[in-house]
Each structure stands twice: as structure tokens, then as C-alpha cells.
C-alpha positions as CSV (number, residue, x, y, z in Angstrom):
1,X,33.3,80.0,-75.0
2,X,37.0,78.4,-74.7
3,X,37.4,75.7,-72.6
4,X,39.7,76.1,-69.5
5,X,41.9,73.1,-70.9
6,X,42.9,74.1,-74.2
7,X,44.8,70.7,-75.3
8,X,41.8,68.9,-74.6
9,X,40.5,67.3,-77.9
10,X,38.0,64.7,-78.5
11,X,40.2,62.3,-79.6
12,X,42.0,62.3,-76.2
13,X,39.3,61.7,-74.5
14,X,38.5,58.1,-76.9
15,X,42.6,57.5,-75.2
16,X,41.7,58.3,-71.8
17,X,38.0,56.5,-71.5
18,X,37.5,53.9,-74.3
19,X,36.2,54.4,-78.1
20,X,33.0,52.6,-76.7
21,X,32.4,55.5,-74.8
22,X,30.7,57.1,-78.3
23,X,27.8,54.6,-78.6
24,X,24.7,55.3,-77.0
25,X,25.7,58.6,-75.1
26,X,27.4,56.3,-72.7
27,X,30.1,59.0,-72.6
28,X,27.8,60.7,-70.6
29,X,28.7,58.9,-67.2
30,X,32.7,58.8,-68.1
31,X,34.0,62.2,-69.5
32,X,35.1,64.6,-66.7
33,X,32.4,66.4,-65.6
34,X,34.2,69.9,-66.5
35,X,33.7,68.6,-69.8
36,X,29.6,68.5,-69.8
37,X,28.9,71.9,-68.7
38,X,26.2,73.0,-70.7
39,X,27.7,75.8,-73.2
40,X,30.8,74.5,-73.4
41,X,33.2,73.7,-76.4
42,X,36.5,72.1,-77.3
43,X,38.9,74.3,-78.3
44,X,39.3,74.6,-81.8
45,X,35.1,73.8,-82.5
46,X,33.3,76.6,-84.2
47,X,31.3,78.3,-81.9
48,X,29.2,80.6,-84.8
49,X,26.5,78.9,-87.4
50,X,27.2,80.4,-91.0
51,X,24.3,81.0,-93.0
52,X,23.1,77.5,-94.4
53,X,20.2,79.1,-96.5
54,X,23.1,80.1,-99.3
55,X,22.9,77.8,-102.3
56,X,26.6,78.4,-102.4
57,X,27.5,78.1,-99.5
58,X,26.6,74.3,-99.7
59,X,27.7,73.8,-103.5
60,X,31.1,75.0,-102.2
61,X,31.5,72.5,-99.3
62,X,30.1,70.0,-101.5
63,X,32.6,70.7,-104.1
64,X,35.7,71.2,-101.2
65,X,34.8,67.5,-99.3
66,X,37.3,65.1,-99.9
67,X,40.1,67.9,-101.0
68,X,41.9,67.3,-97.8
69,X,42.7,64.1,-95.7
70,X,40.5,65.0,-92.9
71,X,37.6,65.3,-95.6
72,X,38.4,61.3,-96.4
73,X,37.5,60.5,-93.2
74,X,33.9,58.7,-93.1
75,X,32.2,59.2,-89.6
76,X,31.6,55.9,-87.9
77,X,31.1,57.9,-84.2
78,X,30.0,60.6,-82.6
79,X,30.5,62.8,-79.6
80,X,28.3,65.0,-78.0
81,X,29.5,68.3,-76.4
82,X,28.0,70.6,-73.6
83,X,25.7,68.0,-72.0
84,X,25.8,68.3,-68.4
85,X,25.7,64.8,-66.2
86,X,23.7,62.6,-66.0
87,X,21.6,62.0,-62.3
88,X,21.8,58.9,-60.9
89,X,19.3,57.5,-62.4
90,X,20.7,58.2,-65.7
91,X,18.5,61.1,-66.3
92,X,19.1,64.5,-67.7
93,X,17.7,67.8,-66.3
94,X,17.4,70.5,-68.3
95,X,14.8,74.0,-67.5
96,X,11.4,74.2,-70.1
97,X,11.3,77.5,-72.1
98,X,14.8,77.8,-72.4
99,X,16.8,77.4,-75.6
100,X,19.2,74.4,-75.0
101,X,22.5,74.0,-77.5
102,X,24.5,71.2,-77.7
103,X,27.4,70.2,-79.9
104,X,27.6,66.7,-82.2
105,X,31.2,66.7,-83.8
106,X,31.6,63.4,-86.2
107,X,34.6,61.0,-86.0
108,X,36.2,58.3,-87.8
109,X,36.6,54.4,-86.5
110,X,40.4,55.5,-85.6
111,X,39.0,58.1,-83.5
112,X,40.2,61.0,-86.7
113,X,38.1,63.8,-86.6
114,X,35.8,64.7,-89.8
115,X,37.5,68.6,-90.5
116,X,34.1,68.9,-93.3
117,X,30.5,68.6,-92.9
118,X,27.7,67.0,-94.7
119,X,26.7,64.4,-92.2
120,X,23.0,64.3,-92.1
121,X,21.9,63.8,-88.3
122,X,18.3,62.6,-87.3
123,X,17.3,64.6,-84.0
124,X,13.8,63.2,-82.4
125,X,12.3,64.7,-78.9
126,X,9.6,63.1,-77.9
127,X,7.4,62.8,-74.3
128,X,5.2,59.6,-74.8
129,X,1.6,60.9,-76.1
130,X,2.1,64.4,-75.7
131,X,5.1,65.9,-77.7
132,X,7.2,65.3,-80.4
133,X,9.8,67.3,-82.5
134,X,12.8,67.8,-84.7
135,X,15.5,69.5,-82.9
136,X,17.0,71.6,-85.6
137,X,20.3,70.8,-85.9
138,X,22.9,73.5,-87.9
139,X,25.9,71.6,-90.0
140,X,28.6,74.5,-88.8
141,X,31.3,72.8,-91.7
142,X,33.9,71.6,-90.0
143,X,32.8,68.5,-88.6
144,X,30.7,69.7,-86.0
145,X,26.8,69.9,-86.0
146,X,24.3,72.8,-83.6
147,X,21.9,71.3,-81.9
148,X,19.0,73.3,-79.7
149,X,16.7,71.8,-78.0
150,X,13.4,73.7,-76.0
151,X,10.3,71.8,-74.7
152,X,7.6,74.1,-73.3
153,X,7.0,74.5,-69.8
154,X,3.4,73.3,-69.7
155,X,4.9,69.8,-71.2
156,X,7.4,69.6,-68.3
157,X,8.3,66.2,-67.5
158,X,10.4,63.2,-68.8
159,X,11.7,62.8,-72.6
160,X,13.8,61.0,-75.5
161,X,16.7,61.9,-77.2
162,X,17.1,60.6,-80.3
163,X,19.8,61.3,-82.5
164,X,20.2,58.6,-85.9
165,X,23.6,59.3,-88.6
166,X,21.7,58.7,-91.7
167,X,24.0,59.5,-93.9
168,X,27.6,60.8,-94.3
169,X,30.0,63.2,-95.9
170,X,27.5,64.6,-97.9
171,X,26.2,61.5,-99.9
172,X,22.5,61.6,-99.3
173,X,23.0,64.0,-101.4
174,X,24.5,61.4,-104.3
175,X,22.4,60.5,-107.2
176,X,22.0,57.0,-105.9
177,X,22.6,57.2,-102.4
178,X,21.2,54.1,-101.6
179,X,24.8,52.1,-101.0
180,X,26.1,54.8,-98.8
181,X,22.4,54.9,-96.3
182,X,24.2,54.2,-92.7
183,X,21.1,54.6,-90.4
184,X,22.7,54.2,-87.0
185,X,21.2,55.5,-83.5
186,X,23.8,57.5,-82.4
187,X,22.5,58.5,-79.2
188,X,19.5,58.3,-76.7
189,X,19.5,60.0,-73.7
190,X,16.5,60.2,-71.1
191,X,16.3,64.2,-70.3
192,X,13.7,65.8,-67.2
193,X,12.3,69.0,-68.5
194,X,11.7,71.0,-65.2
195,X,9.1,74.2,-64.8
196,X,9.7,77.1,-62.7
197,X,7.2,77.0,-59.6
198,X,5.6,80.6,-60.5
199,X,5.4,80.1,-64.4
200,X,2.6,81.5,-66.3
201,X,1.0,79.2,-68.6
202,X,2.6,79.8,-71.8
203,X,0.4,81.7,-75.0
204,X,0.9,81.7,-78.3
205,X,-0.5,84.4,-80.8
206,X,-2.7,83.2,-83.0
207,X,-1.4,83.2,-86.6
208,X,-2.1,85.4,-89.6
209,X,-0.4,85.2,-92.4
210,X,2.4,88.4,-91.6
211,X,3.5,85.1,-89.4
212,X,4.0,83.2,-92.7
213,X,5.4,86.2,-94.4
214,X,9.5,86.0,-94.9
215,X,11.9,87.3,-97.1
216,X,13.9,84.6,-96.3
217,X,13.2,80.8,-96.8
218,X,12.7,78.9,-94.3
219,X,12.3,81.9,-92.0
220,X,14.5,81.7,-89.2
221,X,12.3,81.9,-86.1
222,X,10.1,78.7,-87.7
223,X,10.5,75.5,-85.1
224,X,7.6,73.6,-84.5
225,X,6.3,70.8,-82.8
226,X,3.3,68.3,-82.3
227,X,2.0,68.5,-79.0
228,X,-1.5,66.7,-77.5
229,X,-3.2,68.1,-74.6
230,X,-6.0,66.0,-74.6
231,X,-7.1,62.2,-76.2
232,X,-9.0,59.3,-75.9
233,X,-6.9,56.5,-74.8
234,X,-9.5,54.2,-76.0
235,X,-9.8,55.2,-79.5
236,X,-10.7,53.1,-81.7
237,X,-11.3,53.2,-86.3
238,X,-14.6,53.6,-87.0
239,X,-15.9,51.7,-90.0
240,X,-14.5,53.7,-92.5
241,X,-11.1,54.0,-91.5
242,X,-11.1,57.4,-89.4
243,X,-10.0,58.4,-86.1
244,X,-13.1,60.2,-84.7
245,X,-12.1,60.2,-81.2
246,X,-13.0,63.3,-79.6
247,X,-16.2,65.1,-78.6
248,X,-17.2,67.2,-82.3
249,X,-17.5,69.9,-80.2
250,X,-14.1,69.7,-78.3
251,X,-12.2,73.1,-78.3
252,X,-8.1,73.1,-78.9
253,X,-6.1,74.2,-75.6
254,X,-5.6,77.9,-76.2
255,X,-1.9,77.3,-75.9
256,X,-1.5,75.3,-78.7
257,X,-4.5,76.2,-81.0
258,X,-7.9,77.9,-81.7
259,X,-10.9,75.7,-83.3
260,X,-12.5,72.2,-83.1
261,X,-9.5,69.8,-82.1
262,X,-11.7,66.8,-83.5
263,X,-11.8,68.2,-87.3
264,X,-8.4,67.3,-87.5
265,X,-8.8,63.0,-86.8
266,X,-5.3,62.6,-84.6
267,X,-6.8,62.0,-81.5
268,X,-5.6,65.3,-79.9
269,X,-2.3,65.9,-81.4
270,X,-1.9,69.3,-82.7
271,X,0.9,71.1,-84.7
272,X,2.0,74.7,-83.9
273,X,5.6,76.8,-84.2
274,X,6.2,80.6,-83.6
275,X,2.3,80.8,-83.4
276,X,-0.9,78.7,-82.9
277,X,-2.8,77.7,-86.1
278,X,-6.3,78.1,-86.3
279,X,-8.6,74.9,-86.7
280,X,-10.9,76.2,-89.3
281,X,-14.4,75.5,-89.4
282,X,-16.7,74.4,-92.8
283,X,-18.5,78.0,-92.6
284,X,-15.5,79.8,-92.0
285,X,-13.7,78.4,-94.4
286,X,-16.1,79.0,-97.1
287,X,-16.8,82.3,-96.1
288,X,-13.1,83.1,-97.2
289,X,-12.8,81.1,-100.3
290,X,-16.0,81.8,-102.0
291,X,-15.3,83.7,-105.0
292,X,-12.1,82.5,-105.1
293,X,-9.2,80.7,-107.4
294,X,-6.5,79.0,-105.5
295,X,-4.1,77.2,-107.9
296,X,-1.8,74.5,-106.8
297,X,1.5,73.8,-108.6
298,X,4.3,70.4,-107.4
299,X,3.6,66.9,-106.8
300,X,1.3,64.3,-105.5
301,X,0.8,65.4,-101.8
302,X,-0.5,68.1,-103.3
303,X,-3.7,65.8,-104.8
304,X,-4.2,64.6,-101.2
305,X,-4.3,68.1,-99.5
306,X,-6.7,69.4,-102.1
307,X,-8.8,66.2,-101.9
308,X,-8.4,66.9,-98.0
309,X,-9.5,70.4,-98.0
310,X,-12.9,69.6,-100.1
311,X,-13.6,66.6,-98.2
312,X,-12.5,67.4,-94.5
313,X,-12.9,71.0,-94.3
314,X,-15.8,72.1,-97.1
315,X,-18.1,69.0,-97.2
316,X,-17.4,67.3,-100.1
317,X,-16.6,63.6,-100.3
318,X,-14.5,62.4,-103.3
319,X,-12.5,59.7,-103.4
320,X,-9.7,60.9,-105.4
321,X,-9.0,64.1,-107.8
322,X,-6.9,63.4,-110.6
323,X,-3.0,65.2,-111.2
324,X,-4.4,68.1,-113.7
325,X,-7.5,69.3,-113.1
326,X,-9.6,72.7,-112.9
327,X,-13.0,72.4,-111.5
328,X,-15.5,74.8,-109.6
329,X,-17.0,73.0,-106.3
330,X,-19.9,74.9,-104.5
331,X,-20.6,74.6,-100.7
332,X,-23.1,71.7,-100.4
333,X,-24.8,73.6,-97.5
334,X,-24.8,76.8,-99.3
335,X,-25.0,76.2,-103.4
336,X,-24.5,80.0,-103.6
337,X,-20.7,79.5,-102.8
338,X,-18.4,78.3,-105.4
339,X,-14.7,78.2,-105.1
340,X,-12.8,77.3,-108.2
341,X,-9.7,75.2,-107.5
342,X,-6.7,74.3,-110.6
343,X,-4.1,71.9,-109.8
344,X,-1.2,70.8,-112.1
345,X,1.4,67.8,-111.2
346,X,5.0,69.1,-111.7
347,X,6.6,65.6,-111.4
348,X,6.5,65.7,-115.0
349,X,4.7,67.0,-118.2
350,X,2.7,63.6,-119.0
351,X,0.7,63.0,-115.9
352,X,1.1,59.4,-115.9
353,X,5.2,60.0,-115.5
354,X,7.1,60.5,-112.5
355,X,10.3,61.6,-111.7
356,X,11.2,65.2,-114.3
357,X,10.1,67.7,-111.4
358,X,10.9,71.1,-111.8
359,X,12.8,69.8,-114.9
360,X,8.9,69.7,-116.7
361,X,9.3,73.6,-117.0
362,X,12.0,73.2,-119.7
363,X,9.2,71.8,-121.5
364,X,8.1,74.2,-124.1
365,X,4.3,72.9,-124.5
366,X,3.8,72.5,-120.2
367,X,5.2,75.8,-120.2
368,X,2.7,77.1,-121.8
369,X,0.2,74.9,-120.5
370,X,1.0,76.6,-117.2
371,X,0.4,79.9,-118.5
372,X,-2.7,79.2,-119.5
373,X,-4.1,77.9,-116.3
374,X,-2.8,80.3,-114.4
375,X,-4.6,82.9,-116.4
376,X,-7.7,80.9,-117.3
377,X,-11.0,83.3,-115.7
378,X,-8.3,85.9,-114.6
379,X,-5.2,85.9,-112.3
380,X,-5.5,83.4,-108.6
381,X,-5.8,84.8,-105.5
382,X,-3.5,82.4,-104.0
383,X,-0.6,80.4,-105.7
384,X,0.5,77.2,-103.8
385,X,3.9,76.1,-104.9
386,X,6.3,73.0,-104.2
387,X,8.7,70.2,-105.7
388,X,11.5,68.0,-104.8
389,X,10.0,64.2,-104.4
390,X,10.9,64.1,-108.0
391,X,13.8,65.9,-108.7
392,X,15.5,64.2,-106.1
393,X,15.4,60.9,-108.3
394,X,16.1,63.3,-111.8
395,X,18.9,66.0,-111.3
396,X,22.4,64.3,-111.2
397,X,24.1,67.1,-108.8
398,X,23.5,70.2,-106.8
399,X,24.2,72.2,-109.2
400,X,21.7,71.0,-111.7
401,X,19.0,71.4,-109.1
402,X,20.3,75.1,-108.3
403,X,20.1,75.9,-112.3
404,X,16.2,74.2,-112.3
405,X,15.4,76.2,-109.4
406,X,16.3,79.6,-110.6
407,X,14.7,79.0,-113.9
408,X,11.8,78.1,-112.3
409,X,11.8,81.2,-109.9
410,X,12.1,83.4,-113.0
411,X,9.5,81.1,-114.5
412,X,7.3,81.8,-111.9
413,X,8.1,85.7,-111.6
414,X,6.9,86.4,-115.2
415,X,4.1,84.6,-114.8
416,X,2.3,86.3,-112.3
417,X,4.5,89.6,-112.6
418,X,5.6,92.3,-110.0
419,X,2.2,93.7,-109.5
420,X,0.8,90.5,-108.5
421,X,-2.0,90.8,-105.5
422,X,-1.9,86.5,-105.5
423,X,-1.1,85.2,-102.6
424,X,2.1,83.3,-102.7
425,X,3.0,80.2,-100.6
426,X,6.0,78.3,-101.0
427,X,5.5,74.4,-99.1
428,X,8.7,72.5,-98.9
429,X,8.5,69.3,-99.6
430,X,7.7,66.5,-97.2
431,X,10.4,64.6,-95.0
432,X,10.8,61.6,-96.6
433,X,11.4,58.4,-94.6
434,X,11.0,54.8,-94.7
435,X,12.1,52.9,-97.9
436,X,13.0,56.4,-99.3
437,X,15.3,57.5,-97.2
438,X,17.8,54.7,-99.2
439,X,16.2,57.0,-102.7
440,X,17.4,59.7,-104.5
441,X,14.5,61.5,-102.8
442,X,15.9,61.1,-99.1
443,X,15.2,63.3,-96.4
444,X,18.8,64.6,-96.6
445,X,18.5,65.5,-99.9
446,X,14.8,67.3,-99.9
447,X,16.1,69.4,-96.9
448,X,19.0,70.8,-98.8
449,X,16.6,70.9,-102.0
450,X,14.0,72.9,-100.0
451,X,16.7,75.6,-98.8
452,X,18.1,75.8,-102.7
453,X,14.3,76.1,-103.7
454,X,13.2,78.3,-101.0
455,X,15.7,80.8,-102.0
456,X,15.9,81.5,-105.0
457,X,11.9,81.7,-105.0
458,X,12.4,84.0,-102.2
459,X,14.8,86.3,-104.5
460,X,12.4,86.5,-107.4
461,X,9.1,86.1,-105.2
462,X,10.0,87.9,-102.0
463,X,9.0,91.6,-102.8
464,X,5.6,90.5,-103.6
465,X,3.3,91.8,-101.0
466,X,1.4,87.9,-100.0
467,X,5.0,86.1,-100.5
468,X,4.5,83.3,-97.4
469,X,6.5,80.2,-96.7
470,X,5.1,77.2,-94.8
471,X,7.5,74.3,-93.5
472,X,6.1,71.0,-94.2
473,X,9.2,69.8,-94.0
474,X,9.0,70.3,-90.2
475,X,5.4,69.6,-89.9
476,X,5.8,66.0,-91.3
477,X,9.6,65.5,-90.2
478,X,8.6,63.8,-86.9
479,X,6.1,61.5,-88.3
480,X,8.5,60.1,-91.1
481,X,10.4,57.3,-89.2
482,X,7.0,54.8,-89.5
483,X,4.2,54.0,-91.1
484,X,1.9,55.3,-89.0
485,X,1.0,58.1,-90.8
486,X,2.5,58.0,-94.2
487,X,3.8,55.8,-97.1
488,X,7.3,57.5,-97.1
489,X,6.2,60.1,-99.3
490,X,2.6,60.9,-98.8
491,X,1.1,61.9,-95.8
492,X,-2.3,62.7,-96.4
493,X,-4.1,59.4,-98.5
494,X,-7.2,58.9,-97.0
495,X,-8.6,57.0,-94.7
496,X,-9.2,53.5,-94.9
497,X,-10.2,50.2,-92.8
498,X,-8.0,47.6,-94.2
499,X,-4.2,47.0,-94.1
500,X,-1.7,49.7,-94.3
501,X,1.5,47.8,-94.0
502,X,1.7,46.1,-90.7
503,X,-1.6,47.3,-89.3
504,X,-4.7,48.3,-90.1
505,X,-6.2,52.0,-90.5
506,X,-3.2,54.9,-90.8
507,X,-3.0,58.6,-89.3
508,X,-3.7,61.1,-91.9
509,X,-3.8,64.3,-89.9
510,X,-0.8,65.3,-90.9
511,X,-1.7,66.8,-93.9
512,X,-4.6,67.8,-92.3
513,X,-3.2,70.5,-90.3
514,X,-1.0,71.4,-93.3
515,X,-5.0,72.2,-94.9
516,X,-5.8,74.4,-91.7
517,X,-2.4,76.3,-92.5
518,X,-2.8,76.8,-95.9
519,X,-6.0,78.4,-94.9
520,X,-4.4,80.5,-92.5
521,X,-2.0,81.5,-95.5
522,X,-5.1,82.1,-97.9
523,X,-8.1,83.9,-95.6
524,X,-6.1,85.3,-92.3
């Protein structure tokens, strides 16, 4: 809506109450209170998302920034619209199980206002051991950035508020990014969650895979979040390396999931989104796949989520499985069950090489090589596709990576053709953090590679009948600031009781529950 003041602009308000007010969400406390109604906007700030999911869309405003003097202008602040105040105690209250939205618009040291997007904001959520999750936030072009924000009512209570600039004016998406990296907390508020007194606790469906099913990529109603209704506070490792704190029989709460909580190793903290995943059990599991080929095509996280699935989930205990292989493995409690499982690395043709991506299918001989495991002992039942780790560090531009990912759309349509019963699941890539986000494979650039991607699979895929799309992106997003669970770029290596960076033992359940949804994609 309009605000009643019309001449009211941000850069007023720096006049009026101090630049310092930016920093911290200190502005919280200072600006007029007319101007933190919740819903609110400047005048003159877009009040209407544009649909971010069009490869040209981006390639356009990448191709406009720096065409006009407001485009120059390299964010150094931020302020954050349609907050209400603060309570005394510097707290925030805002009602559970209602969509929240909230307005960052970028500004220069001199207090200029960035007229462009392509600033790549950070959002965290977080309620101690219980929740955590990326509020998606929507770059509207013209400086100012969507941001929702819902908690569910049965995880009312006290939270952060994290938003971190990470990079600006579109150059995470750079080649070498490295020099531009800012990484600067922008804000962190303390926000009170409140449920109504006569809520019903809240249920999710259970998901089948018509919940994965989308004809566009990522689907629009996908916004997830790790949430833990029940842990042992005294966990410790065990001796080799894994986190085996729960009861084996302990049941998921029926909110957030269905199955053994325990097979997943984190302690109690579950993942779920628009639905509740299913925890799937060794016999049910092998139940579906028996009989089955499932072929997995992108890069090395790949390796740990099949190694995962056989070791975790069907019984099998390997220590590693190489980049290329094709192998049958039978159900050690039940020899009669065989599932036959091929996996080739995409990060390049020669397994020992990195860094090619999707760029390995303008390879002739891999092309081929393709073909013919695909079709080795007749067509899969289920195709697992995903890159962008390594084409971050290879494809100069945007548009190079747009011209890769159509050809390898088309690639992947003539493969397995318009009849094909397969079904199809595309996984965008990991969120990237830690040393990485300063690489050519940053988190800024893997979430605009998975939309580019995502859609033009979805063009050439999306009339399939099994075409799926999971978000891994989300899944691992809120996990990617440390080194608690991953390496920067893996999140699934297995466990281990020696040193992993500054401790010893790591989380590896997030690609665990990945495994669970890939199953749901596969068997529901």
C-alpha cells in the first residue's frame, strides 16, 4: 500500500536520525513509528515480485546494471521496511502461522539509493535447538529485496534474525568473485513468535511424490525448515563418529514427520516444507527398490548420498563408491532383493578432473558414454539429476551457463524420450558456504544457476508424467554458515571420530534426509 507521507524517502530518514541508524536494525527504536507498521512501503518501492524463475529476466538486469548512475552505486547499508517496534525489551512480536513480509532496500555510503538489484542477502531464523530456516527473500529489481518470514505455531517462542550482504550488485555472480565477497551482518533482530490460545496443533500431509511434481522449478509453494521436537541434550559420538542419540525405536512428531527419528543421526532435527517426509525404514525401502535401476547423473554429493542410501538406509557398509560406477547390491537380510544403482560424475569427462560441469556433455565420447548407461539392461525407473559446484568455477558468464543448460535439457530429453515412464528428479545443487562462498561456486551464484537449470529442464522435462523437483538448496541452505555439518560443499561425508576442522565428529544428516526424499520421489 502507499504510505500516508508520500515525500518520505529513505534517504530522509538517514538526514533526520543518523546514517548509524542502518547497522544492526538499530533503526528499529528511532524511525517514527508510522514508519514500522507491518505492510507498509515507501512511496516509490515496488510492491509486486516479478517472476525470478525467467533466465531472462536475470540476463537482462545483469546486462542493464551499471547503465545508469544509480546502478554505480555499491550498497554499503541497508534499511529495513514494514517492521513494527520494537517492545521494551528490544523484542519483536510477530503471530505463528502467519505469512510475515518485510522490505530490505540497499543503499550507498552517501546514503544513494541502489535503483538495480543483484544484492545477494543472507536471511537466517533460528529458535536455539528447535528451528532453523532461510527466509526466502525475492530481489524485486530496483534496489529493494521481499522478505517473508512464518514460524509455526507449535514452535512459538523467541527467535533470531539474521540478515548478512554477501555480495553486491550482482558480482557473486562474477567469474572470480572472490575480491568483491563483502559478508557483513546487516541486521539481527530478537522477534517473539506468539500462538493463538485455541490453536489446533498444526498437521502436515504426508508427502507423495504429486508433492514433488511441478512444472515449474523450484515450485513456488516449496519453503522449508529444520525443526527438532525432541533430543538428547547429552549426546555424545560414539566410537565411530555417529550421532546415535535417540531411542532406535523413537517415532518422529506427526507434525513434522512419519518414521524412526533416530535413522536419521541429528539428534532430533528433522527437515520438512509444504509436507512431512517420510523416515523410511530398511524393509520398506527395499520393498520399493527391488527390481529396480535408479541412475544418478551431477557431482560429488551425489557419491555421498548413494553411499548414504546403501549404508544408512539398505544395510550395507562401504566406505566409499567411486565417481563412475554401475553395480547391483542385494539386501543383506534378504539376498533375493537386488537393486541395481549407476552413477556418473558430471564435473567433468575424466573422473579424476573437476571443474567442466555440464560443459562434459559437449564431449562427444561422454556423450555417448551417457547413452549407454542409461540404456545398459533397459531404460531406469528413476533418473536423479544435478550440477552447478563445477560450473560455477568453469562458465565465464550467465549466458554461457544458460546455453549449457538448454543443451543439456535437450541432451537429456532425447535421451530418455517423450514416452519415458522414468521417474525424473531434478536436485539443485547444495548451498555453498564457508571458504566457497569467496569461489566461483558461491551460494549466490548456485542459487541463480539452479533457477537457470531448473527451468529449462522443466521446459524439455516438465510434460513427463514422474518430472519432480527437490530443493536441496533449501534443505542444506541453513546448515552452510559452519562446519558443523559440511565441508563447504559436501554435506553428507561420513561419519568419523577424529578432527573435522575445529572439532571433532561432524553432522552428516543433512544429506541424510535428502536420501529419505529421494525415496519419497522414487517409491511414494
Amino acid at each position: 500500500m502507499d504510505h500516508p507521507r508520500k515525500n518520505f524517502t529513505p534517504a530522509a530518514a538517514f538526514a533526520a536520525f543518523g546514517f548509524a541508524c542502518v547497522s544492526l536494525g538499530l533503526y528499529v527504536a528511532l524511525l517514527p513509528p508510522e514508519y514500522l507498521d507491518r505492510g507498509s512501503l515507501p512511496a516509490g518501492l515496488w510492491a509486486r515480485a516479478p517472476d525470478l524463475s525467467s533466465a531472462e529476466i536475470l540476463l537482462r538486469r545483469v546486462a542493464e546494471n551499471g547503465t545508469q548512475g544509480c546502478h554505480n552505486v555499491s550498497t554499503a547499508a541497508a534499511v529495513l521496511f514494514g517492521i513494527p517496534r520494537a517492545e521494551d525489551g528490544g523484542e519483536i512480536t510477530l503471530a505463528a502461522d502467519e505469512v510475515h513480509k518485510f522490505w530490505i532496500v540497499s543503499y550507498a555510503a552517501d546514503g544513494s539509493r541502489r535503483c538495480s538489484g543483484g544484492d545477494f542477502y543472507e536471511t537466517d531464523i533460528s529458535a536455539g535447538p528447535t528451528w532453523k530456516s532461510r527466509p526466502p527473500v525475492t530481489d524485486l529489481g530496483d534496489g529493494s529485496y521481499l522478505v517473508e518470514l512464518k514460524v509455526n505455531g507449535d514452535f512459538a517462542g523467541s527467535y533470531n534474525f539474521t540478515v548478512s550482504l554477501v555480495y553486491t550488485n550482482f558480482h557473486g555472480l562474477d567469474h572470480l568473485p572472490g575480491k568483491w565477497a563483502f559478508k557483513k551482518e546487516m541486521f539481527r533482530l530478537l522477534i517473539n513468535f506468539t500462538a493463538g490460545s485455541r490453536r489446533r496443533k498444526h498437521q502436515l500431509h504426508t508427502c507423495a511424490a504429486s508433492d514433488l511434481r511441478s512444472t515449474t522449478s523450484p515450485p513456488s509453494q516449496w519453503q522449508g525448515r529444520w525443526s527438532r521436537t525432541k533430543f538428547n541434550s547429552s549426546c555424545q559420538l560414539d566410537k565411530n563418529g555417529r550421532y546415535l542419540c535417540l531411542d532406535p525405536a523413537e517415532q518422529c512428531d506427526e507434525s513434522q514427520c512419519s518414521g524412526a527419528i533416530n535413522s536419521l543421526e541429528s539428534n532430533g532435527w528433522v527437515y520438512s516444507a509444504h509436507c512431512k517426509f517420510r523416515i523410511w525404514n530398511s524393509a520398506e525401502a527395499w520393498q520399493c527398490l527391488d527390481g529396480k535401476k535408479l541412475f544418478f547423473w551431477g557431482d560429488s554429493n551425489h557419491q555421498d548420498t548413494v553411499r548414504n542410501l546403501l549404508n544408512f538406509v539398505l544395510g550395507h557398509q562401504l566406505k566409499f563408491v567411486d565417481r563412475i560406477f554401475v553395480a547391483n547390491f542385494t539386501n543383506p537380510a534378504n539376498p533375493s532383493q537386488v537393486v541395481r544403482l549407476a552413477s556418473i560424475f558430471n564435473g567433468h569427462p575424466d573422473p579424476h578432473h573437476n571443474f567442466l560441469g555440464l560443459g562434459s556433455l559437449y564431449v562427444p565420447q561422454y556423450r555417448d558414454f551417457v547413452r549407454s548407461v542409461v540404456r545398459q539392461g533397459g531404460m531406469p525407473d528413476a533418473v536423479i539429476l544435478n550440477s552447478g559446484i563445477h560450473d560455477g568455477m568453469n562458465w565465464k558468464t550467465m549466458a554461457e551457463f544458460l546455453e549449457a543448460a538448454r543443451n543439456a535439457s535437450v541432451f537429456w530429453k532425447d535421451l530418455l524420450g517423450d514416452e519415458s515412464k522414468a521417474r525424473v528428479v531434478f536436485r539443485s545443487t547444495v548451498a555453498t558456504g564457508l571458504g566457497f562462498r569467496d569461489l566461483g561456486s558461491n551460494p549466490h551464484k548456485m542459487e541463480a544457476f539452479n533457477s537457470i537449470l531448473g527451468e529449462e529442464l522443466a521446459k524439455e522435462l516438465g510434460g513427463l508424467e514422474h518430472f519432480m523437483f527437490v530443493d536441496d538448496y533449501d534443505i542444506t541452505f541453513p546448515w552452510h554458515y559452519d562446519f558443523c555439518c559440511s565441508d563447504g560443499a559436501h554435506f553428507g561425508q561420513p561419519p568419523a571420530l577424529k578432527y573435522w576442522f575445529d572439532r571433532i565428529g561432524h553432522f552428516y544428516f543433512v544429506d541424510l534426509m535428502l536420501v529419505h526424499i529421494l525415496l519419497t520421489a522414487i517409491c511414494s
